[in-house]
C-alpha positions in Angstrom: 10.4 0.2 15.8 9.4 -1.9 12.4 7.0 -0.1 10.0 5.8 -1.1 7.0 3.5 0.4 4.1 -0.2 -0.2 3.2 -0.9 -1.1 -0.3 -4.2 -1.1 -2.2 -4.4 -4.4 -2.6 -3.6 -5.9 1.0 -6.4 -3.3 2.2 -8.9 -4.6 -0.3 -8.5 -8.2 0.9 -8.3 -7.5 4.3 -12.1 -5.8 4.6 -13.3 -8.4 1.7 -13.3 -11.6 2.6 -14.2 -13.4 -0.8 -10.7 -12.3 -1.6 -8.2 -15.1 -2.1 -5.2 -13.4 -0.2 -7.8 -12.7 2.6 -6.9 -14.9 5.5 -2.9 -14.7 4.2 -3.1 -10.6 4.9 -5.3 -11.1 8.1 -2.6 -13.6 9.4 -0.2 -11.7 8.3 -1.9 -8.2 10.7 -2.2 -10.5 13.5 1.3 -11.1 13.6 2.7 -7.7 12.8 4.0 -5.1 15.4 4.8 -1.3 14.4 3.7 1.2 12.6 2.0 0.9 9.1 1.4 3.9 7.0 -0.5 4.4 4.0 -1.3 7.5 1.5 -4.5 9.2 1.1 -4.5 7.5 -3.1 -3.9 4.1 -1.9 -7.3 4.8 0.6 -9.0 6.5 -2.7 -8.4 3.3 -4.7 -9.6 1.0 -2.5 -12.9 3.0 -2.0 -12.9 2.9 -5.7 -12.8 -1.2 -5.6 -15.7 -1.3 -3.8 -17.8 1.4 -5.2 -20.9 -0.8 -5.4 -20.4 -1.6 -1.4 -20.9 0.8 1.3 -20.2 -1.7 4.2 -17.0 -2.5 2.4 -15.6 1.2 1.5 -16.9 2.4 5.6 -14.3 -1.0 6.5 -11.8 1.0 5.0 -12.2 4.3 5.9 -13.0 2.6 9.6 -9.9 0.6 9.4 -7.8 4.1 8.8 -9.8 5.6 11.7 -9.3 3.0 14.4 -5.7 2.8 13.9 -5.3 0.1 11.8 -2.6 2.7 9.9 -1.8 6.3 9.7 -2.4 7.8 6.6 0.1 10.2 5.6 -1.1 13.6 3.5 1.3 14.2 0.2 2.9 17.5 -0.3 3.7 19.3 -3.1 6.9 17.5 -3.4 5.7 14.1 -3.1 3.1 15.0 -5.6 5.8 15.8 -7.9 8.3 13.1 -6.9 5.2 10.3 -7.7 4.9 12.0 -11.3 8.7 11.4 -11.7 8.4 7.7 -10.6 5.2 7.3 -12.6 7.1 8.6 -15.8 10.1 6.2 -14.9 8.4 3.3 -14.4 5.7 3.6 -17.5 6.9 0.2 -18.4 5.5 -1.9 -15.3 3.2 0.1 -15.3 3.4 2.2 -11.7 -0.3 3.9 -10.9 -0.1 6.8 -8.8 -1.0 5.0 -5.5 1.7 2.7 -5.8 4.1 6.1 -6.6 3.3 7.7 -3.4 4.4 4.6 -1.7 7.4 4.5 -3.3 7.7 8.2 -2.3 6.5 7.6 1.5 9.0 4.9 1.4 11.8 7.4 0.5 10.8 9.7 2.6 10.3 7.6 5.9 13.5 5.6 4.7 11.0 2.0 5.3 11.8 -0.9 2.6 9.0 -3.0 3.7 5.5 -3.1 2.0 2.3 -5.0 2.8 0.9 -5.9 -0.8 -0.3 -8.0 -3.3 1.2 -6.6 -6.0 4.3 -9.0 -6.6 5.2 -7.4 -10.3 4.9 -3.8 -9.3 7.0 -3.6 -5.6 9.8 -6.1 -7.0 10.4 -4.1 -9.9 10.6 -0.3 -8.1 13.4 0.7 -6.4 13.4 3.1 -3.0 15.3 6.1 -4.2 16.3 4.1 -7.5 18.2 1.8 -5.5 17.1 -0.1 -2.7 14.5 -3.1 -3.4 11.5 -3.2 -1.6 10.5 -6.7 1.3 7.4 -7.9 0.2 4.6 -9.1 3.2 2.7 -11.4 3.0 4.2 -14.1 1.8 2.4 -15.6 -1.2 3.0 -19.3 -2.2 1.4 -19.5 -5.0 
């Protein structure tokens, strides 16, 4: 079965709808079938985003609840293998949500991510090798 990771940024323009990627991640959900996973920072971040907007940060948390992904704890050693990535990458710069994707991805051995961050996922590498897919596909 296909899976694919959560970012930030896809979740943020999937509950907001003043977001210009909106309708290219909601088309891009509808078409999807598998599994999507996500990490408790990434869900932290977009809360964050929308600080000023209940209704918005209960979409996300809602969106986690009712299935739209599972949401995979870190353990000590992903908390320590994000540091590492975070040090690596310092140049790009990597922010700890995106390092425990990059982590979940290594540990769930999935190459595909659902974000909006274009600079960040084509510059990391999946156990400093392997370049991440990119969804949606942004024309821009």
């Amino acid at each position: 079965m296909r899976s694919i990771l959560l970012d930030t940024g896809a979740l943020v323009a999937l509950v907001d709808r003043s977001e210009k990627n909106h309708r290219h991640c909601v088309d891009f959900l509808e078409r999807f079938t598998g599994s999507i996973f996500t990490t408790e920072p990434v869900l932290t971040e977009a809360l964050y985003l929308f600080e000023s907007s209940l209704k918005a940060q209960k979409a996300c948390v809602n969106f986690i609840v009712n299935g739209g992904a599972s949401l995979v704890p870190q353990s000590i050693e992903s908390l320590s293998r994000a540091v590492t990535l975070m040090e690596k990458y310092h140049d790009t710069p990597m922010d700890f949500a995106d390092a425990t994707l990059v982590v979940l991805a290594e540990e769930l051995r999935v190459n595909e991510v659902f974000t909006l961050d274009i600079r960040g996922f084509s510059t990391y590498r999946i156990s400093g090798k392997k370049a991440f897919r990119i969804w949606p596909e942004l024309h821009e």
